[in-house]
DSSP file (Angstrom, degrees, kcal/mol; ACC not computed):
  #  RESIDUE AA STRUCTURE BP1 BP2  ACC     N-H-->O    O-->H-N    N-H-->O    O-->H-N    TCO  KAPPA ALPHA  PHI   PSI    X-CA   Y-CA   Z-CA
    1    1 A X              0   0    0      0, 0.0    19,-0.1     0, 0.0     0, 0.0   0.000 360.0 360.0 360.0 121.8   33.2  -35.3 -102.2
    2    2 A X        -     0   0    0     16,-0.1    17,-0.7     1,-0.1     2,-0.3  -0.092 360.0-136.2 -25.1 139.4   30.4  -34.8 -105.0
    3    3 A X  E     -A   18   0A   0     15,-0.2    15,-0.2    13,-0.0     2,-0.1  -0.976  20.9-166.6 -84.7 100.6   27.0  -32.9 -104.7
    4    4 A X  E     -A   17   0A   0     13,-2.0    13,-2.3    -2,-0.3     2,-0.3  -0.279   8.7-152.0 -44.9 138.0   23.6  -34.7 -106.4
    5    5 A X  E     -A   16   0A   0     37,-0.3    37,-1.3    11,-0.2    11,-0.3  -0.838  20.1-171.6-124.5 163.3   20.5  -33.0 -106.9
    6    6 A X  E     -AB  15  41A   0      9,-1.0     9,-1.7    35,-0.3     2,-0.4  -0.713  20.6-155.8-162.3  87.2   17.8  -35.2 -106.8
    7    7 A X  E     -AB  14  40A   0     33,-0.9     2,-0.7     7,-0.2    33,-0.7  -0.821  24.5-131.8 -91.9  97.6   14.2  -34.8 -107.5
    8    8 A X  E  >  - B   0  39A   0      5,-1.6     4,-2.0    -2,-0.4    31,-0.2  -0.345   6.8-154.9 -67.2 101.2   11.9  -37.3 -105.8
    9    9 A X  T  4 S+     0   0    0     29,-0.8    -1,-0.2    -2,-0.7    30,-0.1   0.871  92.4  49.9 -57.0 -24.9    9.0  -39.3 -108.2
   10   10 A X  T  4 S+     0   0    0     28,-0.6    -1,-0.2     1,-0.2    29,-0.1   0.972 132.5   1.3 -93.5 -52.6    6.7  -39.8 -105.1
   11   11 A X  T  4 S-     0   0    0      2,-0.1    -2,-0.2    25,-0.1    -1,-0.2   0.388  91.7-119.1-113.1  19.9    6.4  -36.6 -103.4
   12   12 A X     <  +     0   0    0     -4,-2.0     2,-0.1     1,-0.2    -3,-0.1   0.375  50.4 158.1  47.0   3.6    8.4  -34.0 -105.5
   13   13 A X        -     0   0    0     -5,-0.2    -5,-1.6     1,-0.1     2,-0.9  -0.308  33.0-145.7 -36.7 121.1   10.6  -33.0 -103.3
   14   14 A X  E     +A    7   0A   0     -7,-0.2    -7,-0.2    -2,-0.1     2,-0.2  -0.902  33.3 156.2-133.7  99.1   14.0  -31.4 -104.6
   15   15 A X  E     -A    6   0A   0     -9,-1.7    -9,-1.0    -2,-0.9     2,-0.3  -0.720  34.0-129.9-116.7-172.7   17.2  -32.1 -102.5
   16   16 A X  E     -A    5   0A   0    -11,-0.3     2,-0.3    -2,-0.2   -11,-0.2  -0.640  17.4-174.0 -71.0 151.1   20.9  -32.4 -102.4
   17   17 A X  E     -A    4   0A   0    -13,-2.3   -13,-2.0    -2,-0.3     2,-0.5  -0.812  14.2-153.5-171.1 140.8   23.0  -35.1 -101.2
   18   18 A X  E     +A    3   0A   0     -2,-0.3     2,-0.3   -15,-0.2   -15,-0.2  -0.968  37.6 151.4-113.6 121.5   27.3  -35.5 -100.7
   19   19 A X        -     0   0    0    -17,-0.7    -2,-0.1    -2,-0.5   -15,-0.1  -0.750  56.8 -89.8-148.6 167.6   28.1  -39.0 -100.9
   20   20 A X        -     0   0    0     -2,-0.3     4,-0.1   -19,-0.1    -1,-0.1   0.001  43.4-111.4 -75.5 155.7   31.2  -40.8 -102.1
   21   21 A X  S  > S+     0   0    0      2,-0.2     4,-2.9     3,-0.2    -1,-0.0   0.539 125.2  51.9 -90.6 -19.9   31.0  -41.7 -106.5
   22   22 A X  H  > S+     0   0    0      2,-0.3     4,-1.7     3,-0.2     5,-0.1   0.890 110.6  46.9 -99.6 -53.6   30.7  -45.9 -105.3
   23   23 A X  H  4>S+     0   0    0      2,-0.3     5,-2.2     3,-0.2     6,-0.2   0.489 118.4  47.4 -62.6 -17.7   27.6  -44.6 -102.8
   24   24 A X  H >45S+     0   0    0      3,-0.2     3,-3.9    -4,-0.1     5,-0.3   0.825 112.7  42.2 -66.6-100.7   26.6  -42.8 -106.0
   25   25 A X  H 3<5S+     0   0    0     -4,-2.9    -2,-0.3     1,-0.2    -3,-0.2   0.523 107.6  58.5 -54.3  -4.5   26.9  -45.3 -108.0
   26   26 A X  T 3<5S-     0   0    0     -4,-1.7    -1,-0.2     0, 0.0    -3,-0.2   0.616 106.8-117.3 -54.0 -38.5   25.3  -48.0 -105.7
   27   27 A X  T < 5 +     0   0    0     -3,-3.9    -3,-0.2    -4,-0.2    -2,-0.1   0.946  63.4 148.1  72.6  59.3   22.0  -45.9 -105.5
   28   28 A X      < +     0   0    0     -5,-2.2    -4,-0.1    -4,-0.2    -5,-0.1   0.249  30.3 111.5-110.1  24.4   22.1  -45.3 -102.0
   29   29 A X        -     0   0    0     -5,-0.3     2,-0.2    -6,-0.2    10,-0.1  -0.615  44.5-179.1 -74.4 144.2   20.3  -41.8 -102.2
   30   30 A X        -     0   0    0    -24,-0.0     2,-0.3     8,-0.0     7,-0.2  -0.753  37.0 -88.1-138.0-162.9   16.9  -41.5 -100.7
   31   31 A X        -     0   0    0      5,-0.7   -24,-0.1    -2,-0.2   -17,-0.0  -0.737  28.6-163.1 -80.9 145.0   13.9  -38.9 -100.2
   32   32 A X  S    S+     0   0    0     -2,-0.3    -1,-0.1     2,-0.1    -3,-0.0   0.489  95.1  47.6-103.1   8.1   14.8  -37.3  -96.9
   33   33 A X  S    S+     0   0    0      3,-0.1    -1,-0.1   -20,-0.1    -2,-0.0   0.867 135.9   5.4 -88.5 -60.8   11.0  -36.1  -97.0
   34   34 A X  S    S-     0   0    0      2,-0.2    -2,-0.1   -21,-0.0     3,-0.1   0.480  91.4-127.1-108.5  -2.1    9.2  -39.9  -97.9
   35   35 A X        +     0   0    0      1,-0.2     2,-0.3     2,-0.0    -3,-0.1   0.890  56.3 152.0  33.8  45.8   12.2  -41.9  -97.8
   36   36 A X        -     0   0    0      2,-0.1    -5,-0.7     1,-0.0    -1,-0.2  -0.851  41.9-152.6 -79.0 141.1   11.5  -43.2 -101.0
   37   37 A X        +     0   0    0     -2,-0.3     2,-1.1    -7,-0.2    -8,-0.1   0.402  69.6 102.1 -93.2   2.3   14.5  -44.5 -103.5
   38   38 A X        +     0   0    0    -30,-0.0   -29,-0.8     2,-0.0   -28,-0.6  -0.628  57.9 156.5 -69.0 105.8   12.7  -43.7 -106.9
   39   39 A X  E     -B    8   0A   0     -2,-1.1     2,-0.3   -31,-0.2   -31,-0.2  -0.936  43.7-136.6-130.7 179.3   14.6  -40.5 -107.6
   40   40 A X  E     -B    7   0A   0    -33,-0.7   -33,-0.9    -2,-0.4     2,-0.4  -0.943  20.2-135.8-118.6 137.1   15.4  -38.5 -110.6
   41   41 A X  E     -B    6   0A   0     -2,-0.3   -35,-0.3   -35,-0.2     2,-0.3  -0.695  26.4-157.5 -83.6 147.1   19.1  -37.2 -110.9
   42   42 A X        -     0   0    0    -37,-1.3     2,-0.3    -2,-0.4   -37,-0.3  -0.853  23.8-104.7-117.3 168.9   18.8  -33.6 -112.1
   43   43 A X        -     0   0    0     -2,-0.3     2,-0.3   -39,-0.1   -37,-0.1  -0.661  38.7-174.2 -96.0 159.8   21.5  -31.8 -113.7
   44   44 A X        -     0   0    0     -2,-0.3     2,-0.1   -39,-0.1   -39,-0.0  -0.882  24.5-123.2-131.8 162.1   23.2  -29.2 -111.2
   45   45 A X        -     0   0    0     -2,-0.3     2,-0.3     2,-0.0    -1,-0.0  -0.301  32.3-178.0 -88.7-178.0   26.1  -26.7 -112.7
   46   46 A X        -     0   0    0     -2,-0.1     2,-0.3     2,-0.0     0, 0.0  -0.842   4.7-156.8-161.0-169.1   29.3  -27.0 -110.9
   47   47 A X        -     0   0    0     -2,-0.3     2,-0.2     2,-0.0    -2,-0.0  -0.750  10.0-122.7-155.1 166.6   33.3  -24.8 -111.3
   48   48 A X        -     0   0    0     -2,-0.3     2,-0.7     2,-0.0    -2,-0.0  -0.694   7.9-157.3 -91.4 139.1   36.3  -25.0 -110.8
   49   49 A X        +     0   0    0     -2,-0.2     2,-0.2     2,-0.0    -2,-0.0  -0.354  20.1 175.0-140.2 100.1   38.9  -23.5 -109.3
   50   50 A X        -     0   0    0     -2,-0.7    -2,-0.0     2,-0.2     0, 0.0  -0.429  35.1-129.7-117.7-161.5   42.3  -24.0 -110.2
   51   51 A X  S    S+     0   0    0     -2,-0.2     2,-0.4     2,-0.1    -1,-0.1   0.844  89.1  75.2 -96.0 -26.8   46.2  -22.5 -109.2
   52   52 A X  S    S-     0   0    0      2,-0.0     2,-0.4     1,-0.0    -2,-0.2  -0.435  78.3-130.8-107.5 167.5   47.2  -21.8 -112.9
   53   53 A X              0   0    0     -2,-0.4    -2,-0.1     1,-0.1    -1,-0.0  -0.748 360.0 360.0-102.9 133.5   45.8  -18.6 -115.2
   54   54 A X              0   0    0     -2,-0.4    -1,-0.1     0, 0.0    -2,-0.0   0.380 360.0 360.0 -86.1 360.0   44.6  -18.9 -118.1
C-alpha cells in the first residue's frame, strides 16, 4: 500500500498517510491535527527493491 506526505493549508502540519490508490484518488486524506481536507500533496522519494542484478 502507498505512502502520501501531506502538508496541511490550515495549520501546517506535515504528515504521512497509507491508503489504497482509489482512497487516494477519492481525497479521503485529512489533517490528523485540525481535521481539515485542504491539503497539499508533497513530493516524498521512494526505492525499490528488486530479485534481479543489474
Amino acid at each position: 500500500m502507498p505512502t502520501y506526505e501531506y502538508m496541511c493549508l490550515g495549520c501546517g502540519k506535515k504528515f504521512r498517510v497509507r491508503m489504497t490508490i482509489t482512497e487516494h484518488d477519492g481525497h479521503k486524506a485529512k489533517c490528523p491535527k485540525c481535521g481539515r481536507r485542504k491539503l497539499q500533496q508533497r513530493v516524498e522519494g521512494f526505492f525499490a527493491i528488486t530479485a534481479k542484478k543489474s
